[in-house]
N, C-alpha and C positions, 0 to 999 in steps of 0.2 A: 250233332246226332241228326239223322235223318228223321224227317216227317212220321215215317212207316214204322220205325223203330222206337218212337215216341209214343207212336196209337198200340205196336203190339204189347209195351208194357203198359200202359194205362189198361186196355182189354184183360191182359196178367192182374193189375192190380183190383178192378172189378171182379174180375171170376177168385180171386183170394177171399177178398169181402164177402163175395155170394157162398162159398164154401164153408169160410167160417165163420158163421152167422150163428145163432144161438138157435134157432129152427133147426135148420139141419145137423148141428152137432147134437142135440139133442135127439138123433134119430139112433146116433152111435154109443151113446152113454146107456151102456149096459153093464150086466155083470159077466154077460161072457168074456169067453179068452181063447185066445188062438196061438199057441205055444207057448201057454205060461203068461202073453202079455196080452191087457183088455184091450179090446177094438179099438173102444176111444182114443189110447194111445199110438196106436197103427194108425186111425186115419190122421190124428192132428199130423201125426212126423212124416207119415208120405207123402199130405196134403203138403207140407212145406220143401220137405225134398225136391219133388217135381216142380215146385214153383222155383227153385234156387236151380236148376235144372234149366228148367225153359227161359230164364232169363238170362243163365249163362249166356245158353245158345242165341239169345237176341243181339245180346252187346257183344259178342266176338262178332256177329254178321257184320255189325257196327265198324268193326275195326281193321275188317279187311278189306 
């Protein structure tokens, strides 16, 4: 694996950790709801989506 491809998932794995951190999830743990499901659950699973998402896109760079 490439140098560059090494540092964009390390920077990925940082910004995961900064994400979800107990600070800022704590910003989201409400009782609101936005179609029935709380925030909190909307942010954790997009927060990981997007991160399965952009890492995808790292390691096919990787492989082509």
């Amino acid at each position: 694996m490439k140098k560059r491809h090494q540092q964009k998932l390390v920077v990925l794995t940082v910004f995961l950790f900064l994400t979800l951190n107990i600070p800022l999830l704590l910003l989201f743990d409400s009782s609101e709801a936005f179609i029935g499901i709380p925030i909190f659950y909307i942010y954790i699973f997009s927060i990981w989506a997007c991160s399965i998402l952009v890492s995808l896109f790292i390691v096919n760079r990787y492989y082509e």
